[in-house]
N, C-alpha and C positions, 0 to 999 in steps of 0.2 A: 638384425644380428647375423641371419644366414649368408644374406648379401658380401658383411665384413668378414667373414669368416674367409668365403671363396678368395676373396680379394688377399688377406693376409696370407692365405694357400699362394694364392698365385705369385704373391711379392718373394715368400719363401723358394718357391720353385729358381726364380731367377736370381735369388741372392745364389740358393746353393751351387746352380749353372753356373754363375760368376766366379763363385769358388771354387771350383773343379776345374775348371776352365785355365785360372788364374795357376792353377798346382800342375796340371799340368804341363804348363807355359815356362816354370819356373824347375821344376823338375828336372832333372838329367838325366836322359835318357838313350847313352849313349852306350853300348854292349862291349863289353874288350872283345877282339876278332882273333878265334880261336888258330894255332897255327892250321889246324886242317879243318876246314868246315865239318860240321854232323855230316854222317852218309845219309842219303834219303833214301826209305823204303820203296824202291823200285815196283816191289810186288804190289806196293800198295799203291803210289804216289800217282795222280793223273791230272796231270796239267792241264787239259784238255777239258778238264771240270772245272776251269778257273772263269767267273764271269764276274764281271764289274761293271753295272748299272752307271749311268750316267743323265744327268738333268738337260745335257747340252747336247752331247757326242750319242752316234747310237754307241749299245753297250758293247764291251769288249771282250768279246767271246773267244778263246785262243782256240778252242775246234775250229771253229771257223775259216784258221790259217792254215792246219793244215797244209802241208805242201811248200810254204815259206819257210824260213829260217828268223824266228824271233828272236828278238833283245830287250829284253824287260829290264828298264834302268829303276832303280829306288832309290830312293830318297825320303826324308821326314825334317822335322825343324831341326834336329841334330846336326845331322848331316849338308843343309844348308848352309847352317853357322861356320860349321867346320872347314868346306871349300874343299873335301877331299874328293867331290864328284869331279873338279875342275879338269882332270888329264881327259877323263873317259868322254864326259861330254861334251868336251874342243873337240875329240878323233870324232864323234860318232857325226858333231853337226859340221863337219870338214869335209869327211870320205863321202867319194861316191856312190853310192849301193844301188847294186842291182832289182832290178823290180820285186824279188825275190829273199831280198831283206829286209823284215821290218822291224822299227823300233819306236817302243810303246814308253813313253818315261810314266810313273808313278810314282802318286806319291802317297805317301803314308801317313791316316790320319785317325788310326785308331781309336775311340776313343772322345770324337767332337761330334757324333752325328745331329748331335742335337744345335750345331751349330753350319750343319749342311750347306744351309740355301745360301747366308752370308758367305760363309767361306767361297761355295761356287759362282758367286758374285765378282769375289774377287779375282777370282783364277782365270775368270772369262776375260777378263782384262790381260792376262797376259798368256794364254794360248795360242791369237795371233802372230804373238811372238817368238814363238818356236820354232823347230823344224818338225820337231814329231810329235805326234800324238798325245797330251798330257790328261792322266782317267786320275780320280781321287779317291783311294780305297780306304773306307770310314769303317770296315769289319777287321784290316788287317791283313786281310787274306793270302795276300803274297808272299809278305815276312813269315809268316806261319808255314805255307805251303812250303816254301825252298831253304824252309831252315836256314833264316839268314839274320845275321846279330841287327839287333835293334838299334834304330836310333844311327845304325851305318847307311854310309851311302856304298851302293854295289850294282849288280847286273848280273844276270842269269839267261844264257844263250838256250833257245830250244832247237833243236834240226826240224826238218821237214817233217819225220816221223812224227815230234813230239818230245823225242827224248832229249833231255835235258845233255847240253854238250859242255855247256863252262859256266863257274860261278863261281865268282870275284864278291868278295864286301872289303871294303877301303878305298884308298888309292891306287890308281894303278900306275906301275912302272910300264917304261917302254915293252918291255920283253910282256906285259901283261896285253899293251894296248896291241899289239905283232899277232897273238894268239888270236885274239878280238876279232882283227881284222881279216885272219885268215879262213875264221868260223863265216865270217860274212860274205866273202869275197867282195869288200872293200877293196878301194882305189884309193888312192890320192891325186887329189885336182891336177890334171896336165897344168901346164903355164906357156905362154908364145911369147917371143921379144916384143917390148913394147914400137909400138909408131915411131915416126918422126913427129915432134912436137917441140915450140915455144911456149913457156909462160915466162915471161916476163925473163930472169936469168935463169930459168930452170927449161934444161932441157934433158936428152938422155945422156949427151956426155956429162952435164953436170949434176947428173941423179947418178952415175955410175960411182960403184962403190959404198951407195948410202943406199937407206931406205926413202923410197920419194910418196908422198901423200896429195895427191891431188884432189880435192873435192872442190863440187861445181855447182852451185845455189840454181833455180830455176824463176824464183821471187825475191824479195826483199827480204830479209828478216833482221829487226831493229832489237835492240838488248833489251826494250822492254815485254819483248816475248818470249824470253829464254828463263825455263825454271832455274829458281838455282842457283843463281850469281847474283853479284853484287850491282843492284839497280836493273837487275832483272825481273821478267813475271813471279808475283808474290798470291797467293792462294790456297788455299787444302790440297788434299794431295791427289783427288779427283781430278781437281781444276788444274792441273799440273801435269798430271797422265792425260788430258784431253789435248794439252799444247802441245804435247809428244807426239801424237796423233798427227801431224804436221810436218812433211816428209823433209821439208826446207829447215825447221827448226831443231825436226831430229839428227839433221847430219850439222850443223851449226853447233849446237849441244854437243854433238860426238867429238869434235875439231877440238871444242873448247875443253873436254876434259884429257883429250890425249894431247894438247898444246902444254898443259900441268905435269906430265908427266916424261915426256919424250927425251932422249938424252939428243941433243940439239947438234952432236959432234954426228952421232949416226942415224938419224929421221932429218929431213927436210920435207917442206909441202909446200902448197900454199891452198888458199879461201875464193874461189874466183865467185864474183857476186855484191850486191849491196848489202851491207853488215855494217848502217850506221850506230856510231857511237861505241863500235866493238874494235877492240886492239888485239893480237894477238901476238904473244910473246917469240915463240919461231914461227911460227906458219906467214908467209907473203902473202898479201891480200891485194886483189886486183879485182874491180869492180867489172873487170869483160874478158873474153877468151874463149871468143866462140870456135874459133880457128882451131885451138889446142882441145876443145871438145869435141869438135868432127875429127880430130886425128885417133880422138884418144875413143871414139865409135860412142859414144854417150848422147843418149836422146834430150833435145834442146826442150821440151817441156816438162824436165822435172830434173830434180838435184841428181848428182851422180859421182861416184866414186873409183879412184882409180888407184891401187898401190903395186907401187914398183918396187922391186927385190933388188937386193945387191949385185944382182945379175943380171939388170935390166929386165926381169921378166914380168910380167905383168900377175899376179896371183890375188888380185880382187878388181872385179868391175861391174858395179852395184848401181842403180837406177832406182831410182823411188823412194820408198819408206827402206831405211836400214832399220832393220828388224834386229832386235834384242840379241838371237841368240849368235847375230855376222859377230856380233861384239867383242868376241871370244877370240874368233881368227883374227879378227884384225889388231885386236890387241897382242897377240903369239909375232905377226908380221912388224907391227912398230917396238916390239922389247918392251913392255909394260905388262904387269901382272893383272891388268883388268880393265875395263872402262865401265864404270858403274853406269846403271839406267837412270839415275838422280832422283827415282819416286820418293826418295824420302826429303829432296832438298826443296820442298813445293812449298812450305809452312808458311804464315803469314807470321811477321814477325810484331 
């Protein structure tokens, strides 16, 4: 009887986690953003006491920075959904920063600690992916400390002192992302005229005036390695994130979902590399082009990326794994509002 008791304890415990879980998942938890943020109690307030323990990362101590100029980005499932992080976090993973800027994204998970270890399961999976730093605050802590609406996405600048210099929740407008940048001493990417180069009829006079996409395979990738598509890799969404993992099928996948979206009159590319059984709608596919590689400075053992501006200028040249968050800029550089990572197109059907 004892035995069944614990057991029906223990079945209860996970129903009711299930249920809590479920309500908060399902709850809206999004704050209206006051026209002037609360003032924060200066005499009280110390950021300085802000730590966030981590399973993976050591923990994130802002005394510690001292002397830098932090950017604490937040975020929660709200503000996810909503894509109003989109302006702040293109400038932040764009601009150049000085050694002496740094910037910490969090996220906000008030409320799941009892769902910890899975969630940090998950998120290891995409902090490779980043530029910066990503801590997972399961107390709140941040929202609470900088009086900042719930359920927004926002950013809070601290100076070298410590004191708190700007705090945004929403979107932000250019005049927002200008302030940002000047807190930081942010740059934006210099750009060089591109080389002389052939691909096939693409060259620089005839990338001039478009946008030109040239990506460069280092192996083979065949459609049935591609999450995603139609007669492509079919699996969970593990085994779908592992194929990703695959610097040749990650830039393959990238091609193919910015080939769906591109407007065809102002993006031209091409695919240079074997991609049996794969068509692409705009992008030129040429199985060699080593020639227009060493023009275009790209290392021959691994895929590689090159985009051209309407000005001929070169403003992306990427080698290896395209990580998650280039995603952004280079979607800003071809005229599309995104290129999704496709972890959710993994499913077995």
């Amino acid at each position: 009887m004892k035995a069944l008791k614990t057991t029906l304890l223990a079945v209860g415990v996970i129903v009711l986690a299930g249920v809590g879980y479920a309500a908060y998942t399902l709850r809206p938890q999004a704050e209206e953003i006051p026209e002037t943020l609360p003032e924060l109690d200066t005499a009280t307030l110390d950021p300085m006491a802000i730590k966030i323990p981590d399973e993976t990362l050591p923990p994130l101590v802002l005394a510690d920075l001292k002397g830098n100029t932090v950017t604490i980005v937040l975020d929660n499932k709200d503000s996810w959904k909503s894509k109003e992080n989109r302006p702040h976090y293109r400038a932040l993973n764009r601009w150049v920063l000085p050694e002496t800027s740094k910037v910490f994204a969090i996220a906000d998970l008030n409320g799941l600690g009892l769902f910890r270890g899975k969630i940090s399961e998950i998120m290891a999976f995409m902090r490779p992916e980043m530029r910066h730093p990503l801590y997972l605050d399961f107390e709140g802590v941040v929202y609470e400390t900088f009086k900042m609406p719930k359920g927004r996405s926002g950013f809070i600048v601290l100076g070298p002192d410590g004191a708190v210099l700007m705090r945004h929740s929403g979107k932000a407008d250019d005049a927002t992302l200008e302030q940002l940048r000047g807190h930081l001493h942010a740059e934006e990417p210099s750009h060089s005229p591109v080389s002389s180069f052939t691909l096939a009829h693409l060259t620089p006079a005839t990338c001039a005036g478009k946008v030109c996409v040239l990506a460069f395979l280092s192996a083979a990738v065949p459609r049935g390695e591609i999450p995603g598509i139609e007669g492509g890799f079919r699996g969970d969404m593990e085994e779908g994130a592992e194929k990703l993992k695959d610097p040749n099928i990650r830039m393959v996948d990238t091609m193919i979902k910015i080939d769906k979206k591109i407007d065809p009159d102002a993006v031209i590319g091409a695919v240079v590399g074997e991609t049996p059984d794969l068509r692409f709608d705009h992008w030129t596919s040429l199985s060699a082009g080593e020639e227009a590689r060493a023009a275009l400075e790209l290392p021959v053992d691994a895929p590689g990326l090159v985009v051209i501006n309407r000005d001929g200028e070169v403003v992306m040249r990427e080698h290896g794994l395209l990580q998650f968050y280039k995603l952004g800029t280079l979607a800003d550089h071809v005229g599309v509002d995104e290129i999704t990572d496709g972890s959710e197109a993994h499913k077995d059907e």
